[in-house]
N, C-alpha and C positions, 0 to 999 in steps of 0.2 A: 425380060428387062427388069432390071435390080433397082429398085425404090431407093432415095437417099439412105434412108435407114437401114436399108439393108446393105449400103454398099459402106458403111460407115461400121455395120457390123461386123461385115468382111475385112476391114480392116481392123475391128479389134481383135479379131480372130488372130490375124496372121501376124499385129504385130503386142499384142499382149503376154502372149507366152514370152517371148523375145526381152519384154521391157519386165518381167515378173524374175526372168534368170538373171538377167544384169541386175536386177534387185536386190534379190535373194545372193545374191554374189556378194554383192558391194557388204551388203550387209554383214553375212559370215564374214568377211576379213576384217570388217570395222570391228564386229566381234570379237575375233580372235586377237585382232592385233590388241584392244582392250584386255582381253583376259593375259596377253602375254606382258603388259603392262602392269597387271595387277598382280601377275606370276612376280613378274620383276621384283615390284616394292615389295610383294609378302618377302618373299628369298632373302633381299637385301636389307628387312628388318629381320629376319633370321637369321640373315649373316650377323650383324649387327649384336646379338642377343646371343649368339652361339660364338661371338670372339670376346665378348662381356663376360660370358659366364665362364668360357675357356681362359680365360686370363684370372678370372678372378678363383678357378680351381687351382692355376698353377700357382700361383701366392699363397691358399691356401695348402695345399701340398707341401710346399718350400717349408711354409712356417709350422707343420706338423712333424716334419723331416727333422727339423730342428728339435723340436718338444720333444719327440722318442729319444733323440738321441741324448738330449741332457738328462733324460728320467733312464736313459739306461747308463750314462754315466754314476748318475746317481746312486742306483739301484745297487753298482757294482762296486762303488767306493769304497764300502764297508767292508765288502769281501778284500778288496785290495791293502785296505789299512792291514787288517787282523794280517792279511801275509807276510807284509813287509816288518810287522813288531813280531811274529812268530821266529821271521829268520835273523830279526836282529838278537832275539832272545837264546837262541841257538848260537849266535855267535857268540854272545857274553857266558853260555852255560861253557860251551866248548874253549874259551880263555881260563874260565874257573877253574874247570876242571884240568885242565894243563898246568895250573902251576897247584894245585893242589897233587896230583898226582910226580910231580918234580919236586913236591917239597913236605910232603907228607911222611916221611921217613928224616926228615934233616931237620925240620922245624916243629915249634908248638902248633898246636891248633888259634893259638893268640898270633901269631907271626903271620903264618896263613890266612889266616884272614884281614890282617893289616897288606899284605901283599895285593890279595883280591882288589880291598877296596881302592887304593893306590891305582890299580891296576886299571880300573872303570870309573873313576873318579872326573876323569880326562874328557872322558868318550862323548862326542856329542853328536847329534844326526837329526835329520829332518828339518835344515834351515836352523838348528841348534838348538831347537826345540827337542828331541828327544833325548834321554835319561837313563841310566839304567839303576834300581832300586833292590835292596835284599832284606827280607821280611824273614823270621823264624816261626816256625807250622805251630808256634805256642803262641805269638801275637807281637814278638817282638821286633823292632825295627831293627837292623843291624846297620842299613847303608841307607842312605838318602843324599845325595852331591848336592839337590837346590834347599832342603831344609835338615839342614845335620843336627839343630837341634833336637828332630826327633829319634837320634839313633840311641840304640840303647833303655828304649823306654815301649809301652805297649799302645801298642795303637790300635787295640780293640776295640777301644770303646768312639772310636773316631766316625762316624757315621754319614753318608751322603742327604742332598736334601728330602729324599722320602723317607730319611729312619731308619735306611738299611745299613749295617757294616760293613764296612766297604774290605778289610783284613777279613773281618768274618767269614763273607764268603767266598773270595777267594782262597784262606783255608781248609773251608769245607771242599771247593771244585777240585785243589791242591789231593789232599786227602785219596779223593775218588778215582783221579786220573792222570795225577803226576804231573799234568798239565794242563790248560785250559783258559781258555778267553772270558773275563768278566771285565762287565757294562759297569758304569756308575757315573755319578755325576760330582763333577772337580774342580774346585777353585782352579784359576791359570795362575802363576807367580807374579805375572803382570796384572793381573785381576783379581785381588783376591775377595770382592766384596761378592762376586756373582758365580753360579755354579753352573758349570761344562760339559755336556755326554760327554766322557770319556771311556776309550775302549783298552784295557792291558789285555796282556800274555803276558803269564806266569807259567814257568818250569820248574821243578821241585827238584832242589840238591841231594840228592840222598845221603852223602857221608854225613854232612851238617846239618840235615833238614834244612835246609834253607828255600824258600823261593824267589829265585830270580827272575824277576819280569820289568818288562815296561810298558807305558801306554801313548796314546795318540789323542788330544781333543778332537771328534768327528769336522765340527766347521773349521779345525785349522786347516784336516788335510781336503775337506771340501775346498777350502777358497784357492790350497792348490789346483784344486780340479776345476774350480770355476777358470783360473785364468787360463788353464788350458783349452775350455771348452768355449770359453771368449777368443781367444787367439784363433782357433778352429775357425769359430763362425764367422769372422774375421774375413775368413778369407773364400766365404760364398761364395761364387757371382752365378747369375743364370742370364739365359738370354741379352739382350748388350748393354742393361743400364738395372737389372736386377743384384739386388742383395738385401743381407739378413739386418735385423737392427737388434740391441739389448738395451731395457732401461728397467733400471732398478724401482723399489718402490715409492722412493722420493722425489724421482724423478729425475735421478744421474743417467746419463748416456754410457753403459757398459763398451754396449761394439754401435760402432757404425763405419760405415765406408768416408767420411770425414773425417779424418783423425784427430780435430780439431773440437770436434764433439764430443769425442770420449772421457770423461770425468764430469763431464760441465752435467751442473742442474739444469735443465732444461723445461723446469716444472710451469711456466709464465710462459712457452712459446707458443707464438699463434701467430695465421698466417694471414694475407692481403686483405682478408674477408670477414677478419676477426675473431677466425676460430682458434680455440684455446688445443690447440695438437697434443700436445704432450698428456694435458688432462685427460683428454675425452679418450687417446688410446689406455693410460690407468684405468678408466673408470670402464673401459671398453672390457680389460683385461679381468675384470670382477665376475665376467661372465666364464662359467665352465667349458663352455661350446665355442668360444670366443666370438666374433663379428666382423665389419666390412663400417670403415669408415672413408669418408672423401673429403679433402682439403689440398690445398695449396702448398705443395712441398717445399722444402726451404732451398732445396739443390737437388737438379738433378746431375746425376755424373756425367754423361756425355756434352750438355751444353755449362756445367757448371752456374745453370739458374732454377730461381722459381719453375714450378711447374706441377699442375693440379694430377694427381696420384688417387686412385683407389688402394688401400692397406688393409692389411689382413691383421688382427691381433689376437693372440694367445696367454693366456697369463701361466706362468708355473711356478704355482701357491706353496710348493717347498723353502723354494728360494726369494720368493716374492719378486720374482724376475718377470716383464714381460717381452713376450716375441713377437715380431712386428715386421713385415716388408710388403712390399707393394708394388701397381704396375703405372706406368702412366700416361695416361689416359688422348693423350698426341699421340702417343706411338700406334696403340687403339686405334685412333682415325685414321692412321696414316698407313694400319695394314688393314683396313674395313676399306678405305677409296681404291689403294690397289687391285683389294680383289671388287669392289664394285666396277672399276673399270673394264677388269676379265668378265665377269657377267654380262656388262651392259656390250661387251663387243660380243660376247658370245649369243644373247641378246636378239643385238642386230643383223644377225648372220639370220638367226634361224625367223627374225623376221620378214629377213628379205628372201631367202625360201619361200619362205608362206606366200608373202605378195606373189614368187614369179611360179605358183604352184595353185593360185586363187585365179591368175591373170588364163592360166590353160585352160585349166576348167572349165573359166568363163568362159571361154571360147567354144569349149566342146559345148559345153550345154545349150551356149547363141546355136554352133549350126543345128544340134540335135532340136532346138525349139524352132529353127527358120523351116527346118524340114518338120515335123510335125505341123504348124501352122500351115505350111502348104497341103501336108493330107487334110486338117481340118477344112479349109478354104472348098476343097474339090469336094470333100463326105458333105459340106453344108449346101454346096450347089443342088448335088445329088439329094440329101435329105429334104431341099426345099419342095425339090418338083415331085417328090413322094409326100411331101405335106400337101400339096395342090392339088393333087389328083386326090387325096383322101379328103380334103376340103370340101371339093367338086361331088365328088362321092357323095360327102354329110350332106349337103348342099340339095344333092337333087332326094335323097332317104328326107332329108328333112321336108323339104317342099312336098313331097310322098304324100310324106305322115301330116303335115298341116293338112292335106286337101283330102288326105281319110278323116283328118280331126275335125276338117269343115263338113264333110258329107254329112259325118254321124251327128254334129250340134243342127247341122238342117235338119237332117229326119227329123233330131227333136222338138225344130222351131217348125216345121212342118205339122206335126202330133198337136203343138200349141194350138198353130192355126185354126186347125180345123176344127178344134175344141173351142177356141175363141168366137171364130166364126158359127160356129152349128147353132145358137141361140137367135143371133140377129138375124142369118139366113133365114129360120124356122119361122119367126115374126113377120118377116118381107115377105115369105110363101103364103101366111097367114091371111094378113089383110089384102094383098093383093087377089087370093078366094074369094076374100069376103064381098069386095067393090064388085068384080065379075057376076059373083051370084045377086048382087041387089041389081045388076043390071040387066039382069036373064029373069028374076022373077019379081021384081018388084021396082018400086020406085026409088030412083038414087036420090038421098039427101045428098044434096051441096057440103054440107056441114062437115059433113060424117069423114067424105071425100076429103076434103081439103086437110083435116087432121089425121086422116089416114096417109095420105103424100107427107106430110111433116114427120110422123113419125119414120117411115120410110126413108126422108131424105136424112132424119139424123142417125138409124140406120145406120144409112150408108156411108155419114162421113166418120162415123166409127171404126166400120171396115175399112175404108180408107187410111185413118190416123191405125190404126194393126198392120196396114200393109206397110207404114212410113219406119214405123219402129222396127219392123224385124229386116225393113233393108238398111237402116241407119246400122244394124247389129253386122251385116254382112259386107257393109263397103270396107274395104279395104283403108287403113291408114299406114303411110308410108312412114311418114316424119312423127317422132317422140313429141311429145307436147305435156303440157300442164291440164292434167282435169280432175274437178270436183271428184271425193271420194262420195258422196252424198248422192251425186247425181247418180252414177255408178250404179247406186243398190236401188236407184229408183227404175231405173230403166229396168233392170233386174226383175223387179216390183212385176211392172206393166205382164213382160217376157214370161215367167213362171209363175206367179202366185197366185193367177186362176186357175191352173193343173195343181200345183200343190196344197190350192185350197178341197180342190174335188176330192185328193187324196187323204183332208184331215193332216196335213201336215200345218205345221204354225210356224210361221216366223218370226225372232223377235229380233229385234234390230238395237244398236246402242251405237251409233254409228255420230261420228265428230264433224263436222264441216269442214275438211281441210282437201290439200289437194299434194297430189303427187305427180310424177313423172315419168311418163313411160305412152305403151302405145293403150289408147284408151280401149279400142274394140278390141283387141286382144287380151286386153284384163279383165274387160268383161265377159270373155269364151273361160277365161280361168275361172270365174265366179259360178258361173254358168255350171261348167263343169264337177264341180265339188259340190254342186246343189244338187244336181242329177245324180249323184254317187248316195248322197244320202237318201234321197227318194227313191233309188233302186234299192237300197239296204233295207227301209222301212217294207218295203213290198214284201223282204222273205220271210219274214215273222209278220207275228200279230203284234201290236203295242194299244195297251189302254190310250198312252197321250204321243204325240209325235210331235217332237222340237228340234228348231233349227234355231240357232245363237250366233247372230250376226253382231261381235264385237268391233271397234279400234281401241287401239293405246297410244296417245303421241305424248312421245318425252320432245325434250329439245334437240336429239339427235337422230331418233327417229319415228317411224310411221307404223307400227302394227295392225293386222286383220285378224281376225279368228275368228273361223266358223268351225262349230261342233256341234253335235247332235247327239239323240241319244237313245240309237239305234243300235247299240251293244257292244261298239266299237269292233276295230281290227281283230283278226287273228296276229298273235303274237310271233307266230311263226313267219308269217308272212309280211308284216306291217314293213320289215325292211327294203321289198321287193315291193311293192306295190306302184313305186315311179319309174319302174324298166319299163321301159317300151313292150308291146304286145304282151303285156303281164294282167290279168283279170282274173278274176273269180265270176265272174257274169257268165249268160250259154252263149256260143257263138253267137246266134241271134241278134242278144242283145249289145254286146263289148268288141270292143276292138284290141283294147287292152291300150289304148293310145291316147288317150282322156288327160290321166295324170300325169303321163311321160312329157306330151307337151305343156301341160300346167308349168310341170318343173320347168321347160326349156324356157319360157314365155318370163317366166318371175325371174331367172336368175339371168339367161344367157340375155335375152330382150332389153330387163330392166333393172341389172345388177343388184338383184334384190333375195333372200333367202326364202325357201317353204319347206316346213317340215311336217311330219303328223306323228301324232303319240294317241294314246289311248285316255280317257281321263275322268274320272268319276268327282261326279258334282253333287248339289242337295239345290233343287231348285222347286220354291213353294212347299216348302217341308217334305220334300221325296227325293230320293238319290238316284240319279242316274249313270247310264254309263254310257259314253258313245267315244268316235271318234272325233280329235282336235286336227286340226289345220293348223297352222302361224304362220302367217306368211308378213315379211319384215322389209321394207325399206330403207336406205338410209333419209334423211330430210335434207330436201335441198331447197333452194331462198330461191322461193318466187317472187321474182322484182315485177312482174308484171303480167295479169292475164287477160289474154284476148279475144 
């Protein structure tokens, strides 16, 4: 028959495992599905962060694409100029030399070269900027079409603005290799207060010495190249509302996809928010590396409005040009929600897997727990009635060993006895002689009589009050109760301390007035016990002094005892093993080896109480001893009331 408790346990048995896997279930998918939530937002602030920064490289790419390619227009210009005046100078030598060669036999050399000049006088090229000039390898000018007054005079000493002769050395390059390209810098006819890189080719006439060349101002034929590399960029576009932007450094709109823009100072524009656009890209462009600015665009192309733009700017410090395009920042959200909305379905696919792949599980793990719960269910039945039998077992070992542990404290209460007794007997054998013999040879006093029965009958109620006390020690108590720790040692007192005074053993006692709870005559077999262990000890040596140290300690949580002595204490080997059952050092004779084993059972199993022993060297009356310690420890518990 199964106890409530125990049918209550039966059932946690069988439905605990059950209710721990729905648990543990629930839980991993709340988990998971959490983590795949967290999966989510990380992903889709990485999506986020990786079409940010993806947009914001392609802008920057765009506007680097750009920048090589004007720095390699650039680069190339020079070389283009010098081409283009090399083959016009070839043109002009190869007309020279044609009517020189047709007229060199028919005419003066004064004719000839009125012919020449006639002849180039006309010639204009490069938007009508270009010229063609003839200079003699001694320094004099012969031809010049936009300043003829210096024909005919030297123009050696004519100098650019660093000091150099500009005839000079192109004489000397003239000289070395008949031809050749010289640099200097040149009023324009349009400007004459400021001076010009300009680049000639010169050819060297060999009949007349003559050199015939012309030149190029380098920023004339750049602003050629600018408007073609404005017109170029013109016509960018990337993805469906991307293009290139140009603003000068005053803040003129070179290129933009506005047409409307292009010329305009644009230096004061700012947009809904108050930012100053046009500046902050200048000031952006001051930077080598360039930057990343955000504002309110004035037009985008596809809806022709406002609309807030991330822009990339570049500046290039040749031209004092800056480059500039951008992405906008709608379009941004509007391809980050598309593909958030592909995640979030792809998302909920693989969370609804989970759910219907957490939901099997669950299931397999419910029957595999309904079926283990039922093996435990049946192992616990089984296990119980192997607890009972091993119970029954301890049960009748223990009743055993209590009623071996009673025989051997008889014997000793027995030994008491008759040690108690052998005095008063001796006395009652005594005078009871004595009355006999005064009545066989002499005359009985009354007197003598009468105080001889006195002392006999107190005697006898001595031995009476010995026989009251050592059956008080052996009745039996059933039910725990509350008793004097005080009385305890006095009973104690009565029971041993006239054997262990015969033996010279002393006891000193320090003992509290308080009480504790448990079974009274069974703590006093425990006291009993540990006091017979030390007086068997004392017996196998000799000792000058022999001491027994009857302590307590009460704190406010609990109760302590300690008896030691100091009889040399335990062997160390053994101290651990001395509460086994049938464990002694005593001759058979004397031990059972069951003394201490029930001490332990009585303090801990009886009266939830702890005993230990250690060894422990003291100094008591100015001398050191050593013996062994006992402790034996209760908790305190609140006596409301003794009875």
């Amino acid at each position: 028959m199964l106890s409530k408790k125990e049918i209550k346990l039966i059932k946690l048995i069988k439905y605990t495992p059950i209710f721990i896997v729905g648990i543990i279930c629930l839980i991993i998918t709340i988990l998971l599905s959490i983590e795949k939530n967290v999966s989510l937002n990380k992903e889709l602030e990485t999506l986020r962060k990786d079409y940010l920064e993806r947009n914001r490289e392609v802008i920057k790419n765009e506007v680097d694409k750009v920048y090589d390619y004007i720095s390699h227009q650039k680069s190339i210009s020079e070389d283009e100029l010098k081409h283009n005046l090399k083959i016009r100078v070839y043109e002009a030598y190869n007309l020279v030399n044609y009517i020189y060669e047709k007229y060199k036999n028919k005419e003066s050399k004064e004719q000839i070269i009125t012919r020449i000049k006639d002849s180039l006088k006309a010639i204009r090229f490069n938007d009508n900027r270009g010229y063609y000039y003839i200079d003699s390898l001694d320094g004099i000018n012969i031809f010049h079409p936009i300043r003829p007054e210096l024909e005919n005079h030297s123009i050696l000493n004519i100098k650019d603005e660093f000091g150099n002769s500009i005839l000079g050395e192109v004489i000397d390059n003239a000289k070395k290799s008949k031809e050749s390209y010289t640099t200097y810098y040149w009023a324009k006819p349009e400007d004459l207060k400021n001076k010009y890189k300009k680049i000639t080719f010169n050819k060297v006439f060999e009949p007349y010495n003559f050199i015939i060349g012309t030149g190029e101002y380098l920023n004339d034929f750049e602003n050629i190249e600018k408007k073609e590399i404005l017109s170029y960029i013109s016509t960018i576009r990337y993805d469906k509302n991307g293009y290139v932007f140009v603003i000068d450094e005053k803040g003129v709109y070179l290129s933009h996809i506005e047409k409307s823009y292009i010329g305009l100072n644009r230096i004061d524009l700012k947009d809904q928010n108050g930012f100053m656009i046009t500046k902050e890209i200048l000031n952006l462009a001051l930077n080598e590396k360039g930057g990343y600015l955000k504002y309110v665009g004035t037009i985008k192309p596809e809806t022709k409005l406002p609309a807030e733009k991330i822009t990339y700017v570049r500046g290039f410090k040749d031209w004092n040009w800056t480059i500039a395009t951008g992405f906008y920042t709608d379009e941004l959200e509007k391809q980050i929600s598309e593909k958030e909305l592909e995640i979030k379905d792809k998302y909920a696919n693989k969370l609804g897997n989970l759910l219907l792949i957490s939901l099997g599980l669950t299931g397999i793990f419910l029957v595999i727990s309904f079926y283990i719960s039922r093996k435990l269910e049946k192992r616990f039945y089984k296990y119980k009635q192997q607890v009972l039998n091993h119970i029954k077992q301890d049960r009748e070992k223990d009743t055993i060993l209590a009623q071996q542990a009673k025989m051997a404290a008889m014997g000793e209460m027995l030994e008491n006895i008759a040690h108690q007794w052998r005095q008063p007997l001796s006395s009652i054998s005594t005078i009871s002689t004595g009355i006999k013999i005064q009545y066989e040879y002499a005359e009985v006093n009354k007197e003598d009589v009468i105080k001889s029965m006195s002392t006999i009958a107190t005697t006898t109620k001595y031995l009476s009050q010995t026989i009251d006390d050592f059956r008080d020690y052996f009745n039996p108590q059933k039910e725990p109760a509350f008793f004097n720790l005080k009385t305890i040692f006095e009973k104690v007192s009565d029971l041993l301390e006239p054997q262990l005074h015969l033996k010279n053993i002393q006891i000193i006692k320090d003992i509290d007035d308080v009480y504790i709870f448990g079974m009274e005559n069974e703590f006093l077999q425990v006291i009993i016990n540990l006091l017979n262990n030390s007086k068997d000890e004392f017996e196998t040596k000799e000792f000058e002094k022999k001491y027994i140290f009857i302590d307590t300690k009460v704190t406010e949580d609990e109760i302590s005892v300690i008896l030691k002595d100091n009889a040399g204490g335990i062997d160390e080997k053994i101290i651990d093993k001395v509460f086994e059952s049938y464990f002694t050092t005593k001759q058979k004779s004397k031990g059972t080896g069951i003394g201490l084993y029930m001490s332990k059972q009585i303090v801990e199993k009886h009266m939830k109480g702890s005993i230990l022993v250690s060894n422990e060297s003291y100094t008591y009356k100015e001398k050191s001893y050593t013996g062994a310690k006992f402790l034996i420890t209760f908790v305190q518990k609140k006596r409301e009331k003794i009875i």
